[in-house]
C-alpha positions, 0 to 999 in steps of 0.5 A: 483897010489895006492902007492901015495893014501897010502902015502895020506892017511897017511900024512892025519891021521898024520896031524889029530894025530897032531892036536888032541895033539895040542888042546888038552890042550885048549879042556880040560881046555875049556871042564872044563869051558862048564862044569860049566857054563852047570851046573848052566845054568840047576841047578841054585838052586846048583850054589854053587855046581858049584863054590867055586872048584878048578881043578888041570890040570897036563899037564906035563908027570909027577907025581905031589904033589899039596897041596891045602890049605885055610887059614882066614884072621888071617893066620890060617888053614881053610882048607889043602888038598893034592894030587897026580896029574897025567898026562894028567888027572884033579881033580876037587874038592870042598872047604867045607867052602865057600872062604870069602873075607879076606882069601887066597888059597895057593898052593904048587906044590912038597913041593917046589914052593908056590903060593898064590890067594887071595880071594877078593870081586869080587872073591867070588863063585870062581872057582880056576884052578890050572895048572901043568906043562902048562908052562915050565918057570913056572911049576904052574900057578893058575887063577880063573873064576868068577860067 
């Protein structure tokens, strides 16, 4: 009888452990969402605190360069920030300069594979999150939460 409750026991932590890795993805990305929308909901007055980042997510197991860049509407360089993303760990950082209508945001993931966002009306105040690794077929993935 003991041995049966042992056996209960363990499969009932396991089962925990796995679904706590399952959902952690989910949990962090959603917990950077809570974040924002907690800190405009208290601070109204620093919404641009809130918006114009972005987030670097590295959900792979291992170390990335990702190259943040913004650039105006004639191509030029605004803004060009490197970093070294981490597993399992987010940067959140802030554009200096508000993204404008017109601009793009370029991302480079190891000097290898570019993706690119453009700014648009509706995307102003934005919220970039860059996703490292999440998907296998496709190692960087970008989306943006609007105000």
């Amino acid at each position: 009888m003991s041995g049966k409750k042992i056996l209960i026991i363990f499969a009932g932590i396991c089962l925990l452990l796995v679904s706590a890795v399952i959902l952690n993805p989910s949990t962090q990305h959603t917990s950077l969402i809570s974040k924002e929308e907690n800190s405009s909901e208290n601070n109204s007055s620093n919404e641009r605190d809130v918006y114009n980042s972005y987030f670097i997510n590295n959900w792979g197991n291992a170390n990335h360069k990702v190259n943040v860049e913004l650039l105006d509407s004639k191509n030029n360089s605004v803004f060009s920030k490197s970093y070294t993303s981490v597993p399992g760990e987010s940067i959140e950082k802030k554009f200096p300069v508000k993204p404008e209508p017109g601009e793009e945001i370029v991302v480079t993931l190891d000097n290898k594979i570019t993706k690119t966002q453009a700014v648009t009306e509706d995307s102003t105040g934005l919220s970039l999150y860059v996703d490292v690794d999440m998907v296998t077929s496709d190692p960087l993935g970008l989306s943006i939460s609007l105000p």
